[in-house]
N, C-alpha and C positions, 0 to 999 in steps of 0.2 A: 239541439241542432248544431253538428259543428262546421267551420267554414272549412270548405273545398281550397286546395291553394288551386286546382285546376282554371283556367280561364275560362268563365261561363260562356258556353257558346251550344250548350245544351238546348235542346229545345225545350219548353215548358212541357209537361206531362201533368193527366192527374188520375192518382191513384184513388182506385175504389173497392173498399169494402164492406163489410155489411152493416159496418158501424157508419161508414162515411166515406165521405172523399177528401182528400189530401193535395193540394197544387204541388206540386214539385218543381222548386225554383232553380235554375240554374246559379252558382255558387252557392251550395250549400251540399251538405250530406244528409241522408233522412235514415233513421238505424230504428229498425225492425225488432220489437221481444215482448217477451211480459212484463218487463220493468216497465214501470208507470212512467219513468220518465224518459222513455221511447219516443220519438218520433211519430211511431206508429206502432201503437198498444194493442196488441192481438192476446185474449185473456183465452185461451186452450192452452191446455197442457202440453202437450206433443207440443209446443212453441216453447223455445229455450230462452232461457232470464236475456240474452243479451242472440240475436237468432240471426240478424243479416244485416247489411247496408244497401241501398244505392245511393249513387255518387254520379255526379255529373263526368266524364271522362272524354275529351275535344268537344269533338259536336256529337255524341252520345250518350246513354246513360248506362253504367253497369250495374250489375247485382253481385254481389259477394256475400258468401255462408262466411257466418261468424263463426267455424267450427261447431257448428248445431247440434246436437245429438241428433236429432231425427231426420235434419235435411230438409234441402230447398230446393223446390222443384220449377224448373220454369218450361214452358211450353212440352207437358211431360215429362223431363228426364230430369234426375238429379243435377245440381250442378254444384261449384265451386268459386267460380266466377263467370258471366255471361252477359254478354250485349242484350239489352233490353230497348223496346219503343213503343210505339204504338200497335196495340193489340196482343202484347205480351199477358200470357197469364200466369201468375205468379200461385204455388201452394205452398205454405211450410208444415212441416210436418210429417205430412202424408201426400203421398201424389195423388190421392183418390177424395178425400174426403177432407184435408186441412183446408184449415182457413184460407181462402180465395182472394188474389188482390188482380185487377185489372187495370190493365191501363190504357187510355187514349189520348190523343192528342187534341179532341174536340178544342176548341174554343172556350172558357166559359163566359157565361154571359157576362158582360160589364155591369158593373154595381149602377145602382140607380145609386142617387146623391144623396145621401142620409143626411138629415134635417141637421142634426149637429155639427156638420161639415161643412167648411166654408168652401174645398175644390179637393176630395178626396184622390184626384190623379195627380196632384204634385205634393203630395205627403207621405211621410213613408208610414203610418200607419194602415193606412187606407190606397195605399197603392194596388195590394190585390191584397186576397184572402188568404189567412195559412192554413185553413180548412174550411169546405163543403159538405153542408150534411144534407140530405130531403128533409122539408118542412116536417116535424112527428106529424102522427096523426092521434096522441095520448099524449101524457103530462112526462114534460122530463125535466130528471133535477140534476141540477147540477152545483159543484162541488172540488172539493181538494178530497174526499173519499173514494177510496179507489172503488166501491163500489155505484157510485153514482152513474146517470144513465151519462153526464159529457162530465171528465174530468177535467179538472185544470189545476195542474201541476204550481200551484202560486202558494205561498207560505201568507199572502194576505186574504186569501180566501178562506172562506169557512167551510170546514167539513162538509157540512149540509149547510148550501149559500141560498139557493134560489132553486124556482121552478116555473119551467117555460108549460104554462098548461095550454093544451088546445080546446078551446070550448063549443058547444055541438053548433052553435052556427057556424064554424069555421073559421073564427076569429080566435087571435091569441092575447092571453096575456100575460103579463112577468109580476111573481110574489116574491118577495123575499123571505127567506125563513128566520128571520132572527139572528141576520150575519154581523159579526164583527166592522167591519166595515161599510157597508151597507151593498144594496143594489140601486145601480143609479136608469134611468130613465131619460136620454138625452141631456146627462148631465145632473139634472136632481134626485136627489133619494126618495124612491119611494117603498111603497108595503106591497103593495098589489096595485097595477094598473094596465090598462088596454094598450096592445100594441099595433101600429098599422106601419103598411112598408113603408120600409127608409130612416124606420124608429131607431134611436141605435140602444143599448142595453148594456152597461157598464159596471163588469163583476172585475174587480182587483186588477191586471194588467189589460184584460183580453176585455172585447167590446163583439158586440151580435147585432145581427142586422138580417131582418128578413127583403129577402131580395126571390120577388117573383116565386119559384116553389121553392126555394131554398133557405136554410139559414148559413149565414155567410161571418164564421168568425175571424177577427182580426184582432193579431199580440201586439201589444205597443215592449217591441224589444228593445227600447231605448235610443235605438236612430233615430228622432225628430228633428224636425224642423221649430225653429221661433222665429217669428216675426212679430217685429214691436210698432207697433201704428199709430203717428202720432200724438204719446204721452203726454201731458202738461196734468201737471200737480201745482197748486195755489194754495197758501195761506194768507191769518189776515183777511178773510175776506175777497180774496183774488188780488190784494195789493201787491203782495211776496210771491215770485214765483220761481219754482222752485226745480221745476220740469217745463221746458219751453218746446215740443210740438216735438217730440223725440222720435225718429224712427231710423230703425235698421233691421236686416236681416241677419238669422246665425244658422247656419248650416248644420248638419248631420254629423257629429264627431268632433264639433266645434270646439277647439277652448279660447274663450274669447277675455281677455281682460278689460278692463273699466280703469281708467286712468284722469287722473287731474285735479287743480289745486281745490287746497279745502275749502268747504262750503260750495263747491261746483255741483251737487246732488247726487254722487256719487249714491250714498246711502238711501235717498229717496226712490230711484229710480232701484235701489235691489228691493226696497218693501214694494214696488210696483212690477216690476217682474214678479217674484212669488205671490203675489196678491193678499199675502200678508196685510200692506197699506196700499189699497187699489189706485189707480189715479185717478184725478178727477172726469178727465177724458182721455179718450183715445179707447185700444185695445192690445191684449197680449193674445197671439194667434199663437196657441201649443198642436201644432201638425196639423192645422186644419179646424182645431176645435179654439171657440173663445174660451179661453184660458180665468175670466173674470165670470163669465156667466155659466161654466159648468166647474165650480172650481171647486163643490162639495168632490165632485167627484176626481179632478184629477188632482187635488192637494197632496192626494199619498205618492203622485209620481215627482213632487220635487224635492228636492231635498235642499236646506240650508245648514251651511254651517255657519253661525255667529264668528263675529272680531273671539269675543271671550270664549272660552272653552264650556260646552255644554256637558261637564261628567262631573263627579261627584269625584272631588279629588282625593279621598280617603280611601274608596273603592279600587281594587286590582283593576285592569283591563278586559281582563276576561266577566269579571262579577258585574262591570258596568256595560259591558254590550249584553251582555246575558238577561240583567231587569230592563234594560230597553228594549230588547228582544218581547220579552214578557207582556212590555204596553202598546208593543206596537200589532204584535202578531194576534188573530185569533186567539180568545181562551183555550177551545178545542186545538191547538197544535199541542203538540207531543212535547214533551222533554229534549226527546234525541229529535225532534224536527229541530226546534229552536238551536240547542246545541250546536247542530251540524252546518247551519247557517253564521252561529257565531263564528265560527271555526273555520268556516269557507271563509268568511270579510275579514278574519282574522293572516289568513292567507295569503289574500290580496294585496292588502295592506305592507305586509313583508313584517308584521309585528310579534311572531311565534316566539320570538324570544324575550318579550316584555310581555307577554301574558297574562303571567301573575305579578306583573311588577304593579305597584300601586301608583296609578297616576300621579299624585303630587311630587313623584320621584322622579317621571320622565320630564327630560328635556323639551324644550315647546316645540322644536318642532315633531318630534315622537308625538305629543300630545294632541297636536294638529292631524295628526294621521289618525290618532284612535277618534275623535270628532270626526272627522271624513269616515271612518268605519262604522260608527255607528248610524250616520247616512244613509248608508249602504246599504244596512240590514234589508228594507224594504226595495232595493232595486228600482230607485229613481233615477226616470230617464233625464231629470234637467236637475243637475249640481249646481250651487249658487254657493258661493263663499264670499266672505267680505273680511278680509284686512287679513288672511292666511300668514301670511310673511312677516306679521307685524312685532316687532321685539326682535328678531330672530339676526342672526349674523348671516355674513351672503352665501356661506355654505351650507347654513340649514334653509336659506332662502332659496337657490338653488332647488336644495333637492325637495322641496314641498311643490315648487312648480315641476319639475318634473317629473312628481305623482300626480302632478294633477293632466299633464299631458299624458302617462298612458293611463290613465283612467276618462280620457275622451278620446283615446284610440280604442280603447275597450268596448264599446258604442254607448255614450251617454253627450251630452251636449255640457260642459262645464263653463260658468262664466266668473269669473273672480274682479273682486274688485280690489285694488290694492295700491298703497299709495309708491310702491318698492317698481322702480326701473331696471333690475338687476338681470330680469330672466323675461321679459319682453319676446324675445329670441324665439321661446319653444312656443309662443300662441299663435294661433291661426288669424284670429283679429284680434286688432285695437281699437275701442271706442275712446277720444279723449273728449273730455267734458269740459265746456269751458265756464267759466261763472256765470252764473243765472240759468243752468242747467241748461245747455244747447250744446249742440253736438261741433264739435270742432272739427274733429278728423273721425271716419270709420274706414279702416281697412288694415291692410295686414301691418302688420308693426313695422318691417325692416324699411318700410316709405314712408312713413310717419313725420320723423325729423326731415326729411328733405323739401316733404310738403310743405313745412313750416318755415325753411329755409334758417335753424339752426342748428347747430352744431352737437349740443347734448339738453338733455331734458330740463337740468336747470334754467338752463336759460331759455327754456321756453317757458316752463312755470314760470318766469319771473316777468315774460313778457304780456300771461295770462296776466296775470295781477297789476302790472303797468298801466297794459294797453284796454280799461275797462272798458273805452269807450270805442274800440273795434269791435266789427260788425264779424264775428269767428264764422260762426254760424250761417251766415248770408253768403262771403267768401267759400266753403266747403258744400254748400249746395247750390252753387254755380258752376263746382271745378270738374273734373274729369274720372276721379277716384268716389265722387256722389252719384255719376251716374252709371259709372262701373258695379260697385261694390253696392249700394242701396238700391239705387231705380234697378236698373236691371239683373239685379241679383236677388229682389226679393218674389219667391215663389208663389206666395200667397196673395189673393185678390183684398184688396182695401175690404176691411170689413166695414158697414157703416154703423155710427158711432152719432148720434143725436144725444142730446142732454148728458147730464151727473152718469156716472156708471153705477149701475146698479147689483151689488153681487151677493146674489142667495147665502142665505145663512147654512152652512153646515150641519150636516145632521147630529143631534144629543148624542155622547158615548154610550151605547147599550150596557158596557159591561164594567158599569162605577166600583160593583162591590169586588169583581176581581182584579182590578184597577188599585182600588184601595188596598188588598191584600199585597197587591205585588210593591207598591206607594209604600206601607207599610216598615215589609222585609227589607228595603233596597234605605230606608231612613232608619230603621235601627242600626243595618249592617253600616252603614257610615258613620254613625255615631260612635260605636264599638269602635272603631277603628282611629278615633278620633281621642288620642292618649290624654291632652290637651284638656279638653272638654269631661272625660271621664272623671281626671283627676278633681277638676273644679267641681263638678259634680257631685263627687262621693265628699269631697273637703268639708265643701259650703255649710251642709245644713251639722256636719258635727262643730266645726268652729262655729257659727250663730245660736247651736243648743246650747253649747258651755258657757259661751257668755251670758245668756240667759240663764243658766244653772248659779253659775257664781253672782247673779244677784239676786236669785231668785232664798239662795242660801237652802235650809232644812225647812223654811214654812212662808207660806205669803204673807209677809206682815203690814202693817200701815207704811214701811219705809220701804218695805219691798218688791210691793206687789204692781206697783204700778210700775216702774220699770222693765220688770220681766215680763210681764203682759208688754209692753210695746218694744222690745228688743225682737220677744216672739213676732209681733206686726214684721216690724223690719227685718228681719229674716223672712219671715211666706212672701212676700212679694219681690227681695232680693232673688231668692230662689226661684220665685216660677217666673220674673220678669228677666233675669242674665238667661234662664234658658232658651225664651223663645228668641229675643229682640234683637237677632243675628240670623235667625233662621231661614227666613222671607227674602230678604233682601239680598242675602249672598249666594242666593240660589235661583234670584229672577232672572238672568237669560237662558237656564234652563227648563225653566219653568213657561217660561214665553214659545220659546221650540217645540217643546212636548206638547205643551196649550194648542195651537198651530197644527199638529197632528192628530187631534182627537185627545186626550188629556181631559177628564172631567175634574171643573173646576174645584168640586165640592168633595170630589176622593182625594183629589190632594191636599184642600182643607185639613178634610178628617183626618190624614196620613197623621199629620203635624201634630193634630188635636187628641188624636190616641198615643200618640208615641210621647209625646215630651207629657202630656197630660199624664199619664201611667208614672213616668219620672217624675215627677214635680209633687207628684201625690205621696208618693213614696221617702221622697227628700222631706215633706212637710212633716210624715207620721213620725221620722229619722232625726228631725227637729223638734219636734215637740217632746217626743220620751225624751232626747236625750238631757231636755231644758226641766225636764217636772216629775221624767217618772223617781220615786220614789221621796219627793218632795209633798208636805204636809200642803195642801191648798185653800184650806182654812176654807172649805166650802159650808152654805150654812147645811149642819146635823150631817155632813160629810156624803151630802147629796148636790146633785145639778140640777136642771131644770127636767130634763127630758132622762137623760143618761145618768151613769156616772161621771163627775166632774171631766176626769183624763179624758174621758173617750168626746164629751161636747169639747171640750178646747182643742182636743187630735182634729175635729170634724171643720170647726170654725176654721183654723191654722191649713188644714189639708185645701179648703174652700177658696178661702184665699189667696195660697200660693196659685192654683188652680187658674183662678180670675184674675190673680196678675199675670200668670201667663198670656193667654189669651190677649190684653191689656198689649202684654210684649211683642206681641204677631201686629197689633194694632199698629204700633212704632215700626215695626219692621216691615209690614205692606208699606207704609206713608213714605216712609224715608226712600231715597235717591241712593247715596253713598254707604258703607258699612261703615265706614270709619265714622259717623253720626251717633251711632248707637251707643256707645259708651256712656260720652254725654247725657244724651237724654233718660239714660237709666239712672245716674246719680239723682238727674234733675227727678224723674219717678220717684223714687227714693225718698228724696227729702217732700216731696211732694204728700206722700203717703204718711209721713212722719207726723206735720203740720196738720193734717185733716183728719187723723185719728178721730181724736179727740181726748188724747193722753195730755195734751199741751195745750189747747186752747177750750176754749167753753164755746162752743157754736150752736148749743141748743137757745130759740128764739133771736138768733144773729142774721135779721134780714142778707140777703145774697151769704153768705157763708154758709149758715146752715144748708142750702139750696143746693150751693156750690160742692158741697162735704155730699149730698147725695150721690153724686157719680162717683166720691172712691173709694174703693174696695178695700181699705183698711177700717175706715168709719164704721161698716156695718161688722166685720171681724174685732177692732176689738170690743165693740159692741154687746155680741152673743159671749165672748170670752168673761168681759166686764160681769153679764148676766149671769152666767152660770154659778162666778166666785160671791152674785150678789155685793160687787165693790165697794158700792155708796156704805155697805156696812164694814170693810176692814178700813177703808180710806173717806169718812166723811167728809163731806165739803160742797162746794157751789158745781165745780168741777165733774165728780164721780155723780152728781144728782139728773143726769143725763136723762127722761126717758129711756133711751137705746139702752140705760146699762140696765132696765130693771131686770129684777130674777122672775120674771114669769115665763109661762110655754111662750105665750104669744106673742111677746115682744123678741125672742131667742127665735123661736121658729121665722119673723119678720128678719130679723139679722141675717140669717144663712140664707134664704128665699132671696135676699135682695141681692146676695150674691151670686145666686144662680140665673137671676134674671139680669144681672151684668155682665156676665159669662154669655150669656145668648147675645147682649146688645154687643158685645165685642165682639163677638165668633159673624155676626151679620156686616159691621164695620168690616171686617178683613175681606168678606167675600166680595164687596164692596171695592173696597180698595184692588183688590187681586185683579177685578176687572179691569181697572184702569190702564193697567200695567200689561194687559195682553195684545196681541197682534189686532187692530183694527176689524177685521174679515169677522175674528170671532164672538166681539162683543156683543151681538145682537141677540 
């Protein structure tokens, strides 16, 4: 639908077909073809891919032939261009037998008040309907398939989404077939449920609503209204608070920014707008709907972008919207859907010439734009950004706010939080926050400082911070610009707001294992690409084999064997613990966004656990030949317990690096900082060293022995110990271990206990992973 620059002064009209009826709003154009993403989709042939418009034109409407092949007939006669009104009959095609559109000027009935609507005539979702159909009297499905009985042209819909069945008492109800994103039911997801009028029924952008004999769709095309009713957030118990009774309203096209000194809740109040971190009270009013109690369903229309950059900085620009595309979109979308959508935000953007540049290469603020584009992919109506500007000098600060201004001219509502006074200018409002999280000033920015009665921001920051003990908050809703700009500007009726807020739990990802494949491709392709990490990678386990080789020497002998045996220890766990113990934590505020989005916790687990697990395995087998093959192993009658010697020590060594992976994902969920990890992998290391049991004798060692059961080197070199049967090349108090004897069963006990520590650690992370996600999803 593209915008008319014509002055709407059209009268409304609605068009009817056999498929439906159509409102025809004044400022807009509505373009007639078999292209699906028509206006108005008329599927005959004799109708040409791209067939006519009408247009609002003064106070009339015309009709114009797209150059048709076959021709547009209105009230009989072919035309070319023609005034149309009430009682126009329109054919394309054929003047006798094409497809029929009529139109009248009727009235249509006003919506009754759908339940999930707090005042549907001052929201622009629910202002009026973009299509009228007759209630079915049979099952219709609907869909992103151009064969389905209602399409809907949305890249977050499923092929085959839903089906509105009519059942023989005359009552309906809505199934979902198994969609990607679910179907929602006044906000929650469900499978199948009963609908009655005023229900509303929420598939990807577009929401349904049976009204009297009708169903009555409406698109949320991104013109919303927000209204925020008074917030307050407490920690502590309620002693700290952190949000004090916040409200204001943001208009349609809004870019509003968030301003004020640190620790003002600047950041509290964006986890409570996205509902990421709900507040304790109050409400987020998204056009009409609670934003906190239907929030399974409208999460996919917000978008955030994080202070830090959510992309995989190893990955080109294009490779990294492309596997976001992947997790965000339907399984069922196409290649060339996905594609074309990169390639539109790609567009947008203004980034066609960084493409293929590799993110770690672009400038922050370039960076900043591919994070805002991958946003975008899904077409959220309300942008949130937080610290956009941050690092950046005032000319790439500039221009990141002046994409974000026409990108709220574009129709989306954007609210940025930023501590940068520099571009003020291009917003539409300023909220400034004053400590203890209360609203100081709300209204357009270029009255801001005068309000305050100084001269530049500084020194108002500085008079936040002074003047703790003024009342900001009490002052600014008493003055003239609170009852302008807040009371009588907010459209929305107080929602009422009793006790804790309560916000439903999101529906499970449907689609983990294509989740994971895509988790997968998109963590190898950044590893590859990661020169750095390969080289350590391929180095490591041949430097840890030859050291193990040169003391392993031609045969394991009494002075030998015990050293090379624990050089092997310390190598499998240096190996599989530097690979993981970086991995986690330098990639948690991506992880936290995508989480936030539908992201299942346990495919991205796995991602982690197949990818580095596959490497680590490989480094271990890469390690051990390189340390033993063709070295004499002094095995007893030059057998092992179970195997041949090489192949139970490749298995113990592959085992272990394995479990100290995983062990590494442990440190790297826990930890806070990257730069921690280092540290604590030496401190591993030597940790793993000690507990062998190469070095000390901890068998019957009240708490030691106990203590040596959690680490994954005890039980490795253990089964290693058993297979060479040690206590026989190296006698002593020492090698008389149980763990080292050469039987199945104390060998098969060694490797077992490391796959059972492998599982306690791989449970430990999922654990920790929780911790670390946005609030809304942990439940």
């Amino acid at each position: 639908m593209a915008e008319s620059p014509i002055n709407p002064t059209a009268p409304e009209l609605v068009l009817e077909t056999e498929t439906g009826a159509t409102v025809m709003i004044p400022g807009h154009d509505y373009r007639v073809g078999r292209d699906p993403l028509s206006d108005i989709v008329l599927d005959d042939a004799r109708v040409s891919w791209h067939h006519a418009v009408l247009r609002p034109d003064g106070d009339h409407w015309t009709l114009a032939d797209e150059h048709s092949t076959n021709g547009t007939y209105a009230d009989g006669r072919r035309v070319h261009e023609w005034g149309i009104g009430p009682g126009s009959v329109i054919r394309f095609g054929s003047p006798d037998d094409g497809p029929c559109a009529v139109l009248t000027g009727r009235p249509r009935p006003a919506p009754q008040r759908p339940s999930a609507v707090a005042n549907p005539a001052v929201t622009g979702t629910f202002r009026r309907p973009t299509t009228v159909r007759p209630l079915p009297t049979r099952t219709v499905r609907i869909g992103r398939a151009p064969d389905n009985d209602l399409v809907l042209d949305d890249l977050v819909v499923s092929r085959r989404h839903a089906e509105l069945r009519a059942l023989p008492d005359g009552s309906y109800e809505i199934a979902d077939l198994g969609s990607h994103n679910g179907t929602y039911l006044n906000g929650l997801p469900v499978t199948a449920a009963p609908l009655a009028p005023g229900d509303i029924v929420g598939i990807g952008h577009s929401a349904f609503c049976l009204v009297g004999d009708e169903l009555q769709e409406y698109v949320d095309t991104g013109e919303v209204s927000l209204d925020v009713q008074d917030l307050t957030v407490a920690v502590d118990r309620g002693r700290k608070v952190l949000l004090d009774h916040v409200s204001f309203p943001v208009g349609e096209k809004c870019l509003l920014a968030v301003v004020g000194p640190s620790g003002a809740g600047k950041s509290t109040l964006l986890g409570a707008l996205t509902g990421q971190r709900p507040a304790d009270h109050g409400t987020v009013v998204y056009d009409g709907r609670d934003l906190y109690r239907d929030y399974a369903e409208l999460r996919q229309r917000v978008g955030l972008v994080p202070q830090d950059d959510i992309l995989h900085a190893q990955l080109t620009v294009r490779a990294a919207l492309t596997y976001a595309a992947e997790l965000r979109f339907p399984q069922d979308t196409a290649k060339t859907e996905r594609r074309a959508r990169v390639e539109e935000v790609i567009r947008e953007l203004g980034l066609e010439q960084r493409a293929d540049q590799h993110v770690h290469s672009l400038s922050g603020g370039q960076r900043k734009r591919v994070s805002v584009a991958l946003e975008l992919l899904t077409k959220p109506s309300l942008l949130f950004l937080d610290e956009p500007t941050s690092g950046l000098d005032p000319g790439m600060d500039r221009s990141v706010m002046h994409m974000l201004r026409g990108l709220a001219d574009d129709g989306r509502t954007v609210v940025v939080v930023t501590h940068s006074v520099l571009s003020l200018d291009v917003c539409d409002r300023l909220l400034v926050l004053a400590p203890g999280g209360r609203i100081a000033y709300y209204g357009p920015p270029d009255d801001a400082l005068a309000y305050f009665g100084f001269a530049d921001w500084p020194e108002a920051f500085e008079a936040f911070e002074r003047d703790q003990d003024r009342d900001w908050a009490g002052e600014y809703a008493a003055s003239a610009p609170h009852r302008r700009y807040v009371v009588d500007s907010s459209a929305q009726p107080l929602l009422p707001s009793s006790g804790p807020v309560v916000v439903p739990a999101p529906p499970r990802p449907r689609s983990r294992s294509a989740q994971l494949g895509t988790l997968v491709r998109r963590y190898t392709a950044a590893l590859s690409a990661d020169r750095t990490f390969l080289a350590i990678m391929i180095a490591l386990p041949f430097v840890m084999g030859a050291m193990a080789r040169a003391l392993a020497g031609s045969q394991l002998t009494r002075d030998t064997a015990m050293n090379a045996l624990l050089i092997l220890c310390v190598g499998g766990v240096l190996t599989g613990a530097a690979n993981a113990v970086r991995e986690l934590v330098k990639e948690r505020v991506i992880y936290q966004r995508e989480r936030a989005v539908g992201l299942s916790r346990s495919a991205y687990l796995m991602s982690k656990v197949v990818v580095l697990g596959a490497v680590t395995v490989v480094q271990a087998i890469v390690l051990t030949l390189v340390a033993l093959l063709g070295v004499d192993l002094n095995a007893p009658g030059g057998e092992g317990v179970l195997m041949p010697p090489l192949v139970e020590i490749t298995v113990a060594v592959a085992l272990l690096a394995f479990t100290a992976m995983m062990l590494g994902l442990v440190v790297s969920a826990l930890v806070r900082k990257e730069e921690v990890t280092m540290p604590l992998l030496v401190l591993l290391a030597i940790v793993q060293v000690v507990f062998c049991g190469a070095l000390l004798s901890l068998d019957g060692v009240p708490g030691l022995e106990q203590l040596a059961w959690l680490i994954p080197s005890r039980w490795a070199f253990g089964a290693m110990a058993g297979t060479l049967d040690l206590a026989r090349i190296v006698p002593g108090d020492l090698t008389g271990d149980p763990l080292f004897a050469h039987s199945a069963g104390v060998w098969l006990l060694d490797v077992g206990m490391l796959v059972v520590l492998s599982a306690v650690f791989g449970y430990l992370v999922a654990r920790l992973l929780r911790r670390h996600e946005p609030a809304v999803m942990r439940k």
